[in-house]
N, C-alpha and C positions, 0 to 999 in steps of 0.2 A: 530412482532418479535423484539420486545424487545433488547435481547441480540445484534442483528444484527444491529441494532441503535445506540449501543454504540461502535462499532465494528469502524462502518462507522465514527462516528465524531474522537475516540481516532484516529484511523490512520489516518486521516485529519488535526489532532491537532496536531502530531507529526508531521508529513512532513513539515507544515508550518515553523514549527522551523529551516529547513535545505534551504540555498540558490538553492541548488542542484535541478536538474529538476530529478523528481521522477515518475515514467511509470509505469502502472500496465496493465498488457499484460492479456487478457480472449480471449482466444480463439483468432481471428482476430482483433477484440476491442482494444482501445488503449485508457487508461482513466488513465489523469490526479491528480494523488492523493492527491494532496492540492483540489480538487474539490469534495465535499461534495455529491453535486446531481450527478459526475459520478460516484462516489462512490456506491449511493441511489440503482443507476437503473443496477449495473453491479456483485455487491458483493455478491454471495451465497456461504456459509461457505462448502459446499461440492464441491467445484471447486478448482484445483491447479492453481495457477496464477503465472506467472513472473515478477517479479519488475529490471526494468530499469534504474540506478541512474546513472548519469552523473553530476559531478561539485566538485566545491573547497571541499565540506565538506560530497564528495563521502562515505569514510570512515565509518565515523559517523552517516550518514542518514540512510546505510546500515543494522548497528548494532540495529540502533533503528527500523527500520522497523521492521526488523526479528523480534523483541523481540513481536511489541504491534504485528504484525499478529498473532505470539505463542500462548501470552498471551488469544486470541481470538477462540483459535483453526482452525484458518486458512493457507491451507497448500500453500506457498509460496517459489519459489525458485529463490533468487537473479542472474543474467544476471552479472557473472564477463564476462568482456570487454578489 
């Protein structure tokens, strides 16, 4: 799955850009989004998932997240806090 490989690194690649601790919520699961292999083993594009951002460049990481899951067709709904 192809498309799903590039899925898994663009959203790994974005996050790293951000200081911000970034949480991506599946079900009970609680996986790391600069983390590549949690990514690998947790991310299927027909699952909704909650993303968790905490930090200085909260804002920002937010924005870019929502965009590359979009981009992806992956249905993701940001945790305002």
């Amino acid at each position: 799955m192809s498309s799903n490989n590039a899925a898994v690194v663009e959203i790994a690649q974005t996050a790293g850009k951000f200081t911000s601790s970034i949480v991506l919520q599946a079900d009970n699961k609680y996986i790391d989004v600069k983390s590549i292999l949690g990514l690998f083993t947790t991310l299927v594009s027909n699952k909704g998932y909650e993303l968790h951002v905490h930090g200085p460049d909260a804002d920002e990481a937010k924005a870019a997240m929502k965009e590359v899951f979009s981009k992806h067709d992956l249905k993701v709904d940001v945790v305002e806090d």
